[in-house]
N, C-alpha and C positions, 0 to 999 in steps of 0.2 A: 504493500500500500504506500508505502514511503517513496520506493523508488516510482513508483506511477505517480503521487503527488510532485514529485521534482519534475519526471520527464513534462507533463500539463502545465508546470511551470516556466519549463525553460520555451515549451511551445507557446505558451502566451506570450513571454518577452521578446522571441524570435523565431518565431514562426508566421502561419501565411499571411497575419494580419496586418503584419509591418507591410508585405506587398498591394493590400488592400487597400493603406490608408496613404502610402505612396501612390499609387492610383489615383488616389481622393483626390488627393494635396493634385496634381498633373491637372487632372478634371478641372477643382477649381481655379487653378493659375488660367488653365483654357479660358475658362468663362469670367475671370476678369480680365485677361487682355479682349474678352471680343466685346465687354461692357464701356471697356475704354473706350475702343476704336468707335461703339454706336453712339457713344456718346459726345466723342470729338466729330462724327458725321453729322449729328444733331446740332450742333453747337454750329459746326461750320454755315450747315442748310438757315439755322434760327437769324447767324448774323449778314446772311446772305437777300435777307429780309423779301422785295417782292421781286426779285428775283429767281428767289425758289418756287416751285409748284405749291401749290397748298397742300395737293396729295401725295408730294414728297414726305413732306415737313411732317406730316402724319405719321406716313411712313417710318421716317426716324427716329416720334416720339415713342410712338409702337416698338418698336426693334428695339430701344433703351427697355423697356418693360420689360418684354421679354428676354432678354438679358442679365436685368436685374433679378426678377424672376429663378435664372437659370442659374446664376450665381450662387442666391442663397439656397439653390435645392443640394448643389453640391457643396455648398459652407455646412447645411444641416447634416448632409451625410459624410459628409469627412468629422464634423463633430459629435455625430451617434459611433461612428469605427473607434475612433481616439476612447471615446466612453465603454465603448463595450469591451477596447485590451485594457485601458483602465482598473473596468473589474473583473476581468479575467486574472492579471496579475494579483488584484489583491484576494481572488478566491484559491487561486492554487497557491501563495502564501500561507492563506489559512488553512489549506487542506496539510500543506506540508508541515506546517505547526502541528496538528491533531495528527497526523501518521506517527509524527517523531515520539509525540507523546504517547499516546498509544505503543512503540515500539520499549519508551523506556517502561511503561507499565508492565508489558508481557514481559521482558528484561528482568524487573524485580518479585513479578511472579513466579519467572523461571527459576531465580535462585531463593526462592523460599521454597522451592521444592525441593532441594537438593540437602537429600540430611548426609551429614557429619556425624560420624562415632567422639562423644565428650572424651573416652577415652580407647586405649587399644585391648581386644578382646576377642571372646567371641562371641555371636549370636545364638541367644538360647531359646528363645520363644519369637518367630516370625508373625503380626498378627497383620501385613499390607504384603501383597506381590508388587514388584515393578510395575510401572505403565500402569495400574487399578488407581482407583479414582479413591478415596479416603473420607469417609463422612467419621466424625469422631459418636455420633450415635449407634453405631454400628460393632463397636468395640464390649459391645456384652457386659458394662458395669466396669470395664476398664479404664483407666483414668487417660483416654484417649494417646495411649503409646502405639509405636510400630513396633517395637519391637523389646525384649531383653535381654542382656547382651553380659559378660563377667568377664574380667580379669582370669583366666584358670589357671598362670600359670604361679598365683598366689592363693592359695585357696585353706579356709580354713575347716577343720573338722571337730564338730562334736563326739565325742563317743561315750557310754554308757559303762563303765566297769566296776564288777561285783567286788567288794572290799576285802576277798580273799585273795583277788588277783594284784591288788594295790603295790604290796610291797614288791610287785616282782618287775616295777612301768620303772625305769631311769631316764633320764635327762638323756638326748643324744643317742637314746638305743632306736634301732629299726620297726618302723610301722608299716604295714601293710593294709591299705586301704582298699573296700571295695562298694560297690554301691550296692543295695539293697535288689535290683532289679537283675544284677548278674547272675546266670547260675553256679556262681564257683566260689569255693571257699578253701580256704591256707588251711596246710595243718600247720603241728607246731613250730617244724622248722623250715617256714615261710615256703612251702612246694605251693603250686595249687592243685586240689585237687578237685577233677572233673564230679566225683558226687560225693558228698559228708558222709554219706552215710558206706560210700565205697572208699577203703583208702590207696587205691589203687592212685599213682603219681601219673 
């Protein structure tokens, strides 16, 4: 839209209507040299007194008329061309103002689309695909997120241990972590093995 507001632009400033209104302008130079000249044949015939015809003299005030006449048809129409690139220039101005505008607006809607991780991670709950449109009503009681996302490669662990096993946890000894959803479990000296209740390694 922007570049077609410029091109209509630069077409109003120099395009076909400069050749139109140079046209005009030619027209009416035409028609006041021939207002001149009926008017000096007038002028001649009037001081030529009864030596001119009567139906000259008519003649010639007629012809100045018509002249005059033809003048201002072409002063009116060279001053409607001049008027209408006039406002042709100041409308593809203003179109190119509202394109630009318009361009910077879709410009800062474009980067409020664009989300940023606050920090480095990875994504743990996806709740938008790419290119899908986002209504925050739509998120199910979610407090309008796209996504959640963790640090893992800091992560902390809660764990629950029976006050028999207490005295045997030290500082800096080996822990082996698994999630609840795997099916595998360590025996004692850290193997895994594929069923608890098999201790096949």
């Amino acid at each position: 839209a922007l570049r077609t507001a410029k091109i209509n632009l630069a077409q109003a400033e120099t395009g076909s209507m400069l050749i139109k209104i140079a046209g005009a302008k030619n027209q009416a130079d035409k028609a006041a040299g021939q207002l001149r000249y009926s008017v000096i044949d007038r002028n001649n015939k009037d001081s030529a007194g009864n030596a001119t015809a009567r139906d000259d003299m008519e003649k010639a005030v007629m012809q100045v008329k018509i002249d005059e006449a033809g003048l201002g048809i072409q002063e009116k129409t060279l001053e409607e061309l001049e008027k209408t690139r006039t406002e042709n220039i100041e409308l593809g101005k203003a179109q190119v103002l509202k394109a630009q505008a318009d361009l910077d607006a879709a410009k800062k809607q474009l980067k409020n689309c664009t989300i940023v991780a606050p920090v480095t991670g990875y994504v743990l709950i996806k709740n938008a695909e790419k290119g899908g449109y986002v209504n925050p009503l739509a998120f199910s009681g979610v407090a309008g997120s796209l996504c959640e996302m963790a640090d893992l490669s800091d992560l902390e662990v809660e764990l629950d241990i029976p006050e028999r096993d207490i005295s045997r946890i030290k500082e800096g000894g080996p822990c082996y972590v698994m999630p609840d959803a795997f099916a595998r479990a360590f025996d004692e000296t850290g193997y895994v093995v594929l069923d608890p209740y098999d201790q096949t390694r």
